[in-house]
RODO-2510 file (C-alpha; in nm, 4 decimals, decimal comma):
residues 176
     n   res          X          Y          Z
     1     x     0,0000     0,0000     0,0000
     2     x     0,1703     0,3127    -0,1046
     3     x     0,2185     0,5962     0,1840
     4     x    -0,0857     0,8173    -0,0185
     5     x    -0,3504     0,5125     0,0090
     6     x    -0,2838     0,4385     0,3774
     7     x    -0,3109     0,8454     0,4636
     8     x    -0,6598     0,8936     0,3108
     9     x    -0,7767     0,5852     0,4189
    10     x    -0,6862     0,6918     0,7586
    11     x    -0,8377     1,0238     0,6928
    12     x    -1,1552     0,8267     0,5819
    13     x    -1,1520     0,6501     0,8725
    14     x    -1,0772     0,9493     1,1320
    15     x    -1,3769     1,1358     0,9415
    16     x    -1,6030     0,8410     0,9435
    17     x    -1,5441     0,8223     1,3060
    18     x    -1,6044     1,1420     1,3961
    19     x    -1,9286     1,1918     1,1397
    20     x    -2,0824     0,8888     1,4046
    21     x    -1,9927     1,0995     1,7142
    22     x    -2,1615     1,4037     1,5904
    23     x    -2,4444     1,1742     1,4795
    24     x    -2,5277     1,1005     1,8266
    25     x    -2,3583     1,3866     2,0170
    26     x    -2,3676     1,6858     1,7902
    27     x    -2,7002     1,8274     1,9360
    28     x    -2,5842     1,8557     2,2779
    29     x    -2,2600     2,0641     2,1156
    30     x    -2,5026     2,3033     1,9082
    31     x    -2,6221     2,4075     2,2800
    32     x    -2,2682     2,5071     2,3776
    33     x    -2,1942     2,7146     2,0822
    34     x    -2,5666     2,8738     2,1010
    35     x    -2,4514     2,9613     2,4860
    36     x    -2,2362     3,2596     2,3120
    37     x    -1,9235     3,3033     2,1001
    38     x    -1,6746     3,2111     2,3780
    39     x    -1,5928     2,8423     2,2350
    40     x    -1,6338     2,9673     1,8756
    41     x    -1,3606     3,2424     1,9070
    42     x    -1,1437     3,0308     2,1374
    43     x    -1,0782     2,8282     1,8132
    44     x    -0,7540     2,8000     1,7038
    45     x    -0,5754     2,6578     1,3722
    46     x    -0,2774     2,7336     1,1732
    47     x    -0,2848     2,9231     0,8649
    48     x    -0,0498     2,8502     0,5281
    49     x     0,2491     2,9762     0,6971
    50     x     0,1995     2,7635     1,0205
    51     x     0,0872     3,0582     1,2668
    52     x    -0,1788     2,9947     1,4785
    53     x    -0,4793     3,1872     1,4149
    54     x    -0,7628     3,2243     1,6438
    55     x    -1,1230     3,2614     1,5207
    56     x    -1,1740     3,5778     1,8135
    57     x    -0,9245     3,7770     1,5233
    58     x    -1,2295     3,8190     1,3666
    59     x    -1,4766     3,9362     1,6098
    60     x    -1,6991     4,2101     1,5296
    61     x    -1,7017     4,1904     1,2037
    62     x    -1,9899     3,9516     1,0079
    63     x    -1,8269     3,6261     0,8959
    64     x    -1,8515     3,3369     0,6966
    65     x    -1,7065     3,0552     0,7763
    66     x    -1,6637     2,8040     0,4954
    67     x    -1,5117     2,4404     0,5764
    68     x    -1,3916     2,2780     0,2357
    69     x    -1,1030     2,0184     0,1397
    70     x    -0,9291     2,0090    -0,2061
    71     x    -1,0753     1,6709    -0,2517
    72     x    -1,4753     1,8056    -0,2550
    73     x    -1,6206     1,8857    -0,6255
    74     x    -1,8630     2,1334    -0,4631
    75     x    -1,5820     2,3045    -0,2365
    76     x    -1,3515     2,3704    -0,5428
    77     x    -1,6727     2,4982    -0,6964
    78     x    -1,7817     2,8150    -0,4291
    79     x    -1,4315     2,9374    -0,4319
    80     x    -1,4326     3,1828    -0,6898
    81     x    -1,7643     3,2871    -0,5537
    82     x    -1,6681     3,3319    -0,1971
    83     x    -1,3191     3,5175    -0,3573
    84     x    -1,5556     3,7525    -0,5790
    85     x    -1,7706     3,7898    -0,2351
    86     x    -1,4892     3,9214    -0,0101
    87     x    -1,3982     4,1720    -0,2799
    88     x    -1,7506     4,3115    -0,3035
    89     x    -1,8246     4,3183     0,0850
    90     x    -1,5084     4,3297     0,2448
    91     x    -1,5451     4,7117     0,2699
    92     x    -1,8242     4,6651     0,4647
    93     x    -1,6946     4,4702     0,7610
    94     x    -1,7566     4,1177     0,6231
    95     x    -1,4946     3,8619     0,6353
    96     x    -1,4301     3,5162     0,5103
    97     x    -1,2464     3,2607     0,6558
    98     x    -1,1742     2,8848     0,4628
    99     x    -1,1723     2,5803     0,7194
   100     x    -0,9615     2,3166     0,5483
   101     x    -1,0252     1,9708     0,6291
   102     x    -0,7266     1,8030     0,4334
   103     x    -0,4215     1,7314     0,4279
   104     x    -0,1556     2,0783     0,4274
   105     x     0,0278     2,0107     0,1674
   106     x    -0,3046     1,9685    -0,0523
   107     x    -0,3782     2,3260     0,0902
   108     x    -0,1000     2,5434    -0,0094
   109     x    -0,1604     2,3593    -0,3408
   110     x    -0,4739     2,5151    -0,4040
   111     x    -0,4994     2,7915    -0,2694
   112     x    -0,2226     2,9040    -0,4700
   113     x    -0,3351     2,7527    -0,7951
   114     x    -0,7023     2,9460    -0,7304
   115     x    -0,5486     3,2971    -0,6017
   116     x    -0,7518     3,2690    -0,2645
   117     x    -0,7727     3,5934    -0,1156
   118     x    -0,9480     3,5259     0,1932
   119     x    -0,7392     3,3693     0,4752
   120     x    -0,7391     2,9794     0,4768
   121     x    -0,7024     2,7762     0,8282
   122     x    -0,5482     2,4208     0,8568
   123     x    -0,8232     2,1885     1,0602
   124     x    -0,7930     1,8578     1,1168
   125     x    -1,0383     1,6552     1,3129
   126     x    -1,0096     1,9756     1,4959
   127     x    -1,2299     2,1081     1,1752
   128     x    -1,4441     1,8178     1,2248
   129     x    -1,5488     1,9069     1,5970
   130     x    -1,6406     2,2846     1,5104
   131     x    -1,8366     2,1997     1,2260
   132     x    -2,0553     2,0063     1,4550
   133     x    -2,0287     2,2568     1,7285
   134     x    -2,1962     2,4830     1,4566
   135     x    -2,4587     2,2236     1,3723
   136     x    -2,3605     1,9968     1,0892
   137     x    -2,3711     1,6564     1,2596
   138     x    -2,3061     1,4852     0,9662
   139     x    -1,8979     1,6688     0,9064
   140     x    -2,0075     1,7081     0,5562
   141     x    -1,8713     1,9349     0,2973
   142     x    -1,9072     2,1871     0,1684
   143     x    -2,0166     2,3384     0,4991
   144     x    -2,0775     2,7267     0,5412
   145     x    -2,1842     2,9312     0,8659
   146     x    -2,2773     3,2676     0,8330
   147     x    -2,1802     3,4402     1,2314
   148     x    -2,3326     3,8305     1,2610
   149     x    -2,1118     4,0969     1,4459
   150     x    -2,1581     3,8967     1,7890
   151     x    -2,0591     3,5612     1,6714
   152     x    -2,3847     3,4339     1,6440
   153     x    -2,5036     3,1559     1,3834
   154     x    -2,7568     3,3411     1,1507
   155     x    -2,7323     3,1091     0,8210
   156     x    -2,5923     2,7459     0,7921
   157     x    -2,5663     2,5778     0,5043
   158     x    -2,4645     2,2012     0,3643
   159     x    -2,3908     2,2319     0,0306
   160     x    -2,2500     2,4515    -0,2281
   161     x    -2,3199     2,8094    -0,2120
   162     x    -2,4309     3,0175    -0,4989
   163     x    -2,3581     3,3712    -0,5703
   164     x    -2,7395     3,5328    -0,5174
   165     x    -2,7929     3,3011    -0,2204
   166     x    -2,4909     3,4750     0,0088
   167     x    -2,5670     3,7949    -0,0936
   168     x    -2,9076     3,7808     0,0081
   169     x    -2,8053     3,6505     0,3666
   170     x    -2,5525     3,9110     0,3629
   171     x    -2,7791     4,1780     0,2448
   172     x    -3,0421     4,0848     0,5668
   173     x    -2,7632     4,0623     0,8110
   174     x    -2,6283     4,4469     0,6817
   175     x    -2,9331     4,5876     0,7672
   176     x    -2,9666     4,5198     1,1183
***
């Protein structure tokens, strides 16, 4: 088995694993997170360059949060929209912020070969355990949570995002 086969199939395993846990214990982590923002913005993964990044970095400002891996169709898809989205709202105060779930080296890959502008955070099954925490007990991806000014869930969606459907959450959340 060559060293590539034996890493996803761990992956697949890991994520299978943890898919089950939030199967059966992701409600009782939606509470925590609906509690307030203190777990959410106690986050913390690396970026490309290895720094730690916390999610708090962010707070204030309206953010989506958009959990992908290079390895998801659909993820590879809503890329250029969340990139064109950023540009458009940025201005305003909104941020976006790319979960990976996948291996770092896959990554830097592509992010680079797509130009994305928004930052990117390694997860690993750390990824997995926030995305139930914000009420996707299934870990599936694409996977995007839309947090207003206070860090609190307004949108969450499974499944790729199109253009008119963020800017209409967006447009809601700017008016209040």
């Amino acid at each position: 088995m060559t060293p590539r086969r034996r890493n996803a199939l761990i992956f697949a395993g890991v994520a299978a694993a943890a898919a089950g846990a939030g199967y059966f214990a992701g409600p009782g982590f939606i509470d925590r997170i609906d509690d307030g923002p203190n777990a959410l913005h106690a986050t913390v993964f690396a970026d490309l360059e290895g720094k730690p990044r916390k999610l708090a970095e962010w707070q204030g400002k309206i953010l989506i949060l958009n959990f992908w891996a290079s390895w998801c169709a659909p993820c590879l898809e809503e890329i250029p929209i969340l990139i064109a989205v950023r540009s458009a709202y940025a201005h305003l105060g909104v941020e976006i912020v790319g979960i990976a779930i996948d291996v770092p080296a896959k990554i830097v890959e592509f992010s680079k070969r797509l130009t994305i502008t928004y930052p990117i955070l390694v997860a690993d099954t750390g990824g997995l355990e926030l995305m139930r925490l914000l009420g996707n007990a299934a870990a599936a991806l694409p996977y995007t949570v839309f947090l207003d000014r206070e860090s609190k869930p307004v949108k969450r969606k499974l499944g790729a995002l199109k253009r008119p459907e963020v800017e209409a959450v967006l447009s809601g959340m700017l008016k209040k």
